[in-house]
Structures are given as structure tokens and as C-alpha cells.
N, C-alpha and C positions, 0 to 999 in steps of 0.2 A: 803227466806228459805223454804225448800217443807214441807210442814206436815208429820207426823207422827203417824199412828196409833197404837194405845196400846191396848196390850192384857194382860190380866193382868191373873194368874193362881195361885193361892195363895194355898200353900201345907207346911202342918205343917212337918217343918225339923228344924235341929240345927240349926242354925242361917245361913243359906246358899241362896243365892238366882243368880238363873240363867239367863242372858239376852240373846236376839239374837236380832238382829236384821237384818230383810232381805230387802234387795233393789232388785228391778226388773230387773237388767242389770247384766245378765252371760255372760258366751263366747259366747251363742248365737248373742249376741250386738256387739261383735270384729266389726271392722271399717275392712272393706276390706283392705286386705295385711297387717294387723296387726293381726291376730290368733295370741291370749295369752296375748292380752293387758288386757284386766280385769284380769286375773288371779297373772299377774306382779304387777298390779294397787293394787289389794288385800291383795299381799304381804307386797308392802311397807306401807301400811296404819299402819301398827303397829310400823314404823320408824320414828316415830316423828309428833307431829300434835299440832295445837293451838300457846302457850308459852311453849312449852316440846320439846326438842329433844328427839332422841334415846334412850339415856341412860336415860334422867330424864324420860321420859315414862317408859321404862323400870321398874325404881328403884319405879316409884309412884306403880307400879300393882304388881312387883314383892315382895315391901317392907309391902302390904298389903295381903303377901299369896294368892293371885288372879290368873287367869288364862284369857289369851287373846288372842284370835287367828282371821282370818280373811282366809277364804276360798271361791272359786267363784266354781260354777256348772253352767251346761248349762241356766238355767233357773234366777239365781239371785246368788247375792252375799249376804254373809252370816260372819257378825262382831260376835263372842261369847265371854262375858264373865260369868265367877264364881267368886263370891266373897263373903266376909260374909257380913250380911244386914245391919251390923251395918257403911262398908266402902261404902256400895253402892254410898250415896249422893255423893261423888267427884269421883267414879269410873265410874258410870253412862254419866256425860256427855262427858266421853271422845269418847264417840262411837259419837256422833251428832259431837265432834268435828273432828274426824277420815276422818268423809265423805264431813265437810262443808269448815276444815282447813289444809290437808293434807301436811306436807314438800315439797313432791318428792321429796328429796335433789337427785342427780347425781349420788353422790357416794355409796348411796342406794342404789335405781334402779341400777344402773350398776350389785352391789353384788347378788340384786336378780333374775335380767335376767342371770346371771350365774348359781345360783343355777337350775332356771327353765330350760335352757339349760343340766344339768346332768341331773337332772331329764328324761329330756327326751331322755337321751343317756341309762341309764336304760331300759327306755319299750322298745327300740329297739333289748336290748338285749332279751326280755320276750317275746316267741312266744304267748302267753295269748294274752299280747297287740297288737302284730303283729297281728292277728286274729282277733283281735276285730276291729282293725284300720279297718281295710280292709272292714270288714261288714260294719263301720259306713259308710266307703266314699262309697260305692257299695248301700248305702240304700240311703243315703242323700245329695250324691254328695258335692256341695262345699256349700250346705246350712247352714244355721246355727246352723244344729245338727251334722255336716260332719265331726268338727275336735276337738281333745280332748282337753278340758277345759284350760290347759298349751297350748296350742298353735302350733305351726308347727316353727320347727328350723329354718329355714331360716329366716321367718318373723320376729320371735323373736328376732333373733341377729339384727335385724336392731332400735326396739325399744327404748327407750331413756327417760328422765325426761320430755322435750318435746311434747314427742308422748303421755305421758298419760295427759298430764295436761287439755286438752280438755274433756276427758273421764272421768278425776276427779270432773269439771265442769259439765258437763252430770248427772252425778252420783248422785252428792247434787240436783240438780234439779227436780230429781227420787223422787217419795213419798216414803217413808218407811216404815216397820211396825217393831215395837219394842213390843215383845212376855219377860215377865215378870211372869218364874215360881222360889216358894220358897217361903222364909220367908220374904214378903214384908211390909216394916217400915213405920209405921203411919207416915205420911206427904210425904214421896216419892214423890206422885203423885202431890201431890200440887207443890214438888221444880221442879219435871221435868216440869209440865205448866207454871210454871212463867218463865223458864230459853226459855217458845217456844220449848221447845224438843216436847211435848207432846199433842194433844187438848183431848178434853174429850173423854175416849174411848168408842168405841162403836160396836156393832155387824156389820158382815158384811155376810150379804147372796147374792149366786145368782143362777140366774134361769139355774140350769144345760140341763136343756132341751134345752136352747139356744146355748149347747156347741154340740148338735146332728151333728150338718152341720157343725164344726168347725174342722181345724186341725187334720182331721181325714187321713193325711197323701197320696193326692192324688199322690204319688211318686211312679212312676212304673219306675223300674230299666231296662235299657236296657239289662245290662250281670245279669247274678242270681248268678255267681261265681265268686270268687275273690280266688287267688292264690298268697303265697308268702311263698319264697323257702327259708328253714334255714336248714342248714346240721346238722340234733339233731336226735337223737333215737325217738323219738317222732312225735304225730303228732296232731293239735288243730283243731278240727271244731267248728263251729257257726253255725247256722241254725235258722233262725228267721226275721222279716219284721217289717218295722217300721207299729204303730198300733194307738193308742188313746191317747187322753191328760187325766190327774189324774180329774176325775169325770164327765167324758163321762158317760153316762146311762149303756153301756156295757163292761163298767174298769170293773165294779165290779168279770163279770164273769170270765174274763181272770185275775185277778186274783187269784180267786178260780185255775183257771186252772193251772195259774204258780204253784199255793201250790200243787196241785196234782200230778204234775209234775216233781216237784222240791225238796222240804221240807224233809229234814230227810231223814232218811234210810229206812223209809215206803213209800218216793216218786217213782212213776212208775219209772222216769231213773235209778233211785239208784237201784232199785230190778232190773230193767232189763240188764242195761250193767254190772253192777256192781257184783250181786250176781245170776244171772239165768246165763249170758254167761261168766263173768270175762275179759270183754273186755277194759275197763278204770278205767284210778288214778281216774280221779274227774268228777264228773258231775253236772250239774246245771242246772237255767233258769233265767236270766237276765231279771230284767223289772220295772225299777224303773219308780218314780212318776216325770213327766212332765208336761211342760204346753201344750206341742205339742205332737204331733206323737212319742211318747215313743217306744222304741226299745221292741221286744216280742224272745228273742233269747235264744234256747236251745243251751248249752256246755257241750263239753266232751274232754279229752285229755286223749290220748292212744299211745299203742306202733304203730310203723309201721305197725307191721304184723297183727295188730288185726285192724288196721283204716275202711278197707273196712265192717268188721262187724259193728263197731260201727256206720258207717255212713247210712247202713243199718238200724239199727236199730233205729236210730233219724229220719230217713225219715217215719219208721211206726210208728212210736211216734207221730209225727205232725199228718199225715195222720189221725190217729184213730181219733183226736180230733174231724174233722169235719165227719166222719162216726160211731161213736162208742156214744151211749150218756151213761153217768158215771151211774153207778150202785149207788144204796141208800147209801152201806158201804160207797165205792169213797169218795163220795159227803159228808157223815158227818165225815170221816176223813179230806176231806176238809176243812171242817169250824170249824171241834174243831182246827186245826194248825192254820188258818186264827186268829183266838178270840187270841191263844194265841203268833202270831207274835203280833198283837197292845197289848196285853199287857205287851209284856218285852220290848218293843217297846216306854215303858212310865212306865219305873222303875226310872228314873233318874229326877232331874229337868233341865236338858239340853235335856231331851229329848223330854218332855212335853213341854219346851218351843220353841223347833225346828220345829217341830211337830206343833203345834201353828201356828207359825210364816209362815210356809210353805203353808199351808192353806190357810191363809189370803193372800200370796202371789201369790197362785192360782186362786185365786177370787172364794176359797171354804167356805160355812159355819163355824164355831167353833166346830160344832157336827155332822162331815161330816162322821168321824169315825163312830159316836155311830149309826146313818142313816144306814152304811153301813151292821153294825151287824146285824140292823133290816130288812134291805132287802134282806141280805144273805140268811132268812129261807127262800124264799116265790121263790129263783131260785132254779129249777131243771136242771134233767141233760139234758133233753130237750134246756132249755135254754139256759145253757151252748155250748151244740153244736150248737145252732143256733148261737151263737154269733161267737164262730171259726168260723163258715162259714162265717159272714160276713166280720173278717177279718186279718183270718190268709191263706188267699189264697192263696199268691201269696209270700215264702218265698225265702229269698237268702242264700247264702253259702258262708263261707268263709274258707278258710284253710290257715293253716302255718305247714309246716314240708318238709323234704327229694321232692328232686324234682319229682322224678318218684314215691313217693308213691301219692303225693297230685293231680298228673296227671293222676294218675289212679281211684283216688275219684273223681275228674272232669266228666270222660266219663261215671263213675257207676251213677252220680249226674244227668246228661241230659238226660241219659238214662230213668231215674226214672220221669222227668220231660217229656219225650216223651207218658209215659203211663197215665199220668193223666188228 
């Protein structure tokens, strides 16, 4: 059986207490020509496992007011329950039983590769996802960050009780970390070490400086466009390059940058497409925490006849980053938004415990956060630019919309990439 490490976060609430547990094996792990196999695998973990089927799983978690769920991301898979602390002792070890005794019953797995199958007949309908698809394979080709977490249809429908049971094996063999916030019950810790769930917990640091030369996304795309034609009043760009794994030495400034960027209706995009030209519904900057080459990509979706400005205008959006260094205001409206994303960020015990758990699954410190708040003061805008420069250079572009609008952002697109 793999071990387990425990995090333990102990937060005075009404008698509620939150688990997660993360294992190291996301979609990144997919077994070549199986894209969506952990995430199917994910699903039915919650259909029975141990001496429980379906339903008695069900009725034990449901009949104790609980909450259970099992989701995969590119980086790891992720068991969560809530429960109160007083049912924890027999709720708790259904998670070591989830990953060590799994059914797969057939008729499971079958219901759930259907669901995941609509599912993915949804994003197709969703030019967002069509947009985003495109960026992802355009940045990371058929790598392990290529294809969305659900998996790619074709492959999926070939899937089977079969095909995961290998992967279920895999899975248990995975060490895990089990993150432990809430109202935690004197002896807990004791029943989880006697049952082997747990060994004695303990911190876990590592030397980020060793992650400098790491995964730093040596991926140079051959096209920098990607085009996919949906006959919609509208039109989605992407604009953005894969970049850093989550506590790289220069995550931290990118993303101050994303928050400046991005963040509310005082973020540069929001003021400028938004309220200075009135060019797009929605705007953003996408850049979540990875163990690899995390995606750095600004969004905007706008009508047809305004796409050519907004594309414009994300093209001097990037550009500025590596030419313009952020003024003092910038910068500390930066870090008050930065301070107060991680703290609604950890209002919850599911969030503190996710959060937790994620960390450890990163091969990051416990206090990687509180680190970051204290190095936030000591980057300028200086620094900041120099970090775009080192690696926001080299971005791609994706669209979805009307054919001849998104072919005319193509030729404004190269054009732009001829003068730089």
C-alpha cells in the first residue's frame, strides 16, 4: 500500500471538517490513445468501492449529511469530502478505500463514459472551449498538457472497465497526500495510523531554485495561429504561451502581472477593451497553478465587427509588458488584489484544505503562500518586466468565430508578428 502524507489544518468551526486528498496522476498520465481515462477513472470511484456498492456508498455519505466528490485536473486527481467531525472516523477511510478497492463495475464505467462523452459534445458547442482547445494543442501539441482533462471523443468511446483497471492499480501505487482542514477529533490521527491510511505527518519543503532549469516549457510552436470557424455573431481570441511550473522563482511576477491584467474592473484589459474602446462582453487572463509549463493567456470575446480592434489591442497589451515597466500605483494595486485573491481563496475549509493539499502535491512548502506575500514587497516593476521578457516572448493565438472575420485577424496577426 503507498503511504500517505498528512496535513493536518485545524480551524475552529461548528463541527465540520474538510478532506482532500491528492494523488499525482491527472490527464497529464492518460496512457497514449486513452485521453480521458483518469478523469472516467475519477468518476466512477465514487460507484462503489471496498464492501459498498453504489447505493450503500451512497446512503453511508449521503445518510450522514456528507458531501463526496472525485475530480482529475491535468496535474493530479483530487477525492474531496465534507463532513461533520463527529462521522469523520468511518467516512474518512473510504477515500484509501476509493483508490486501494475500487469496483469499476461495467455498468458504471459505461454510464460514466457517457456522461463524459456529452460533456464533451457541450464544449463543442462553446466557442470559449473551441478557443481554448486550439491554443492548448497549438502550444503543447499531443503533449501531456495538449488535451482537456475529459479526454478527446474518439478515444473515450473506446474506454472500458478493462482499460481503467490498470490505471486504478497505477493510482494506489501513487503516494498521496491527505490535507485535513476543520474541526479535527481527538484520536483521528491515531485511527487513521493504525488503519495504515496515514504515517506520521510531516512538513515538506523543496529547494525551488531547483525548479529554475525545470519545465520551463521548451515548446516552440511551429504555426502561432490556430483558427476554427463557427458561424456565431461573435468572435473568441486567446493570446498567450505556455510559461512556468507553480513556484518557479519568476511565477511569482507573472502573476502580479496576470492580477494587473486581469483582476476586476481596475484590470488594464477591463479599462481598456472594455470601458476606453467598448470593444468586448468579457475579458480575462487565464493562468492557473501547474506542475509544468502553465498556460499565460489573455481572453477577450467580442462582436465581429469590433474583433479587429480588440485584437489590436491584446497585441499592445502583451507587447507593453515586456517594454513598459508598471508604475508604483500598477504595482500596489497589484499586490493589494494579489493579498486579497489568497485570502477569499481560504475562507472555506475546503479551500484551505485544497490549497494544502496542492502544495504538497507540487513539491511546495506549507507556507509557500505566506513566502510569496513576503517577496511580493521586495519585486518592482523592473522586475516584473524583466521576467516578461524572459518568458512571454514568444506568444500564440487562437480564434473561433465567422470564417472570413477570424481570417482577417490571422493576416492583422502575422502582420504584427513581422514587426517585432
Amino acid at each position: 500500500m503507498s503511504t500517505t502524507d498528512l496535513v493536518l489544518d485545524p480551524v475552529q468551526t461548528p463541527g465540520v471538517l474538510a478532506a482532500k486528498l491528492w494523488i499525482g496522476r491527472g490527464s497529464a498520465a492518460d496512457p497514449i490513445g486513452q485521453r480521458g481515462a483518469h478523469q472516467l477513472l475519477a468518476s466512477v470511484l465514487t460507484r462503489g468501492c471496498g464492501s459498498l456498492d453504489a447505493m450503500q456508498m451512497a446512503d453511508l455519505v449521503e445518510g450522514c449529511g456528507a458531501g463526496l466528490r472525485c475530480d482529475t485536473n491535468e496535474d493530479g486527481l483530487l477525492i474531496s469530502m465534507k463532513c461533520r467531525d463527529l462521522d469523520s472516523s468511518q467516512l474518512l477511510p473510504l477515500l484509501d478505500s476509493m483508490v486501494h478497492e475500487p469496483h469499476l463495475q461495467a455498468d458504471q464505467v459505461n454510464l460514466e463514459r457517457e456522461l463524459s462523452l456529452q460533456a464533451l459534445q457541450r464544449q463543442r458547442e462553446d466557442p470559449f472551449h473551441l478557443a481554448f482547445d486550439g491554443w492548448r494543442h497549438l502550444a503543447y501539441g499531443e503533449g501531456p498538457y495538449g488535451h482537456d482533462p475529459l479526454g478527446v471523443a474518439e478515444e473515450l468511446e473506446q474506454l472500458n472497465a478493462e482499460s481503467l483497471r490498470p490505471i486504478a492499480t497505477s493510482l494506489s501505487a501513487e503516494g498521496a497526500i491527505l490535507a485535513l482542514s476543520g474541526s479535527i477529533p481527538a484520536g483521528l490521527l491515531d485511527q487513521l495510523q493504525a488503519d495504515g491510511i496515514c504515517p506520521q505527518s510531516k512538513s515538506m519543503e523543496s529547494d525551488l531554485a531547483a525548479q529554475d532549469s525545470l519545465d520551463q516549457a521548451p515548446l516552440r510552436a511551429k504555426q502561432t495561429v490556430h483558427l476554427h470557424h463557427q458561424s456565431t455573431e461573435q468572435v473568441v481570441l486567446m493570446l498567450g504561451q505556455p510559461t512556468l511550473p507553480h513556484g518557479h522563482p519568476d511565477d511569482l511576477a507573472l502573476r502580479l502581472l496576470q492580477t494587473h491584467l486581469g483582476t476586476g474592473m481596475s484590470s488594464l484589459l477591463f479599462r481598456r477593451l472594455r470601458e476606453d474602446h467598448g470593444v468586448a462582453y468579457d475579458v480575462g487572463v487565464h493562468h492557473p497553478a501547474r506542475a509544468k509549463a502553465s498556460p499565460f493567456v489573455l481572453h477577450a470575446s467580442t462582436a465581429v465587427d469590433k474583433a479587429l480592434t480588440s485584437l489590436d489591442l491584446l497585441m499592445m497589451s502583451w507587447k507593453e509588458l515586456m517594454e513598459h515597466t508598471l508604475v508604483s500605483a500598477d504595482l500596489n494595486l497589484a499586490r493589494a488584489k494579489f493579498r486579497g485573491q489568497l485570502a477569499h481563496a481560504s475562507q472555506t475549509t475546503g479551500q484551505r484544505a485544497e490549497r494544502r493539499a496542492q502544495l504538497r502535491g507540487l513539491g511546495l512548502p506549507d507556507n509557500h503562500d505566506h513566502r510569496c506575500m513576503e517577496a511580493m514587497e521586495t519585486l518592482d516593476g523592473t522586475a516584473l518586466r524583466l521576467a516578461a521578457s524572459r518568458h512571454l516572448s514568444d506568444p500564440l493565438l487562437s480564434l473561433c468565430g465567422p470564417q472570413a472575420a477570424i481570417e482577417s485577424l490571422a493576416d492583422r496577426w502575422q502582420q504584427g508578428l513581422g514587426k517585432r
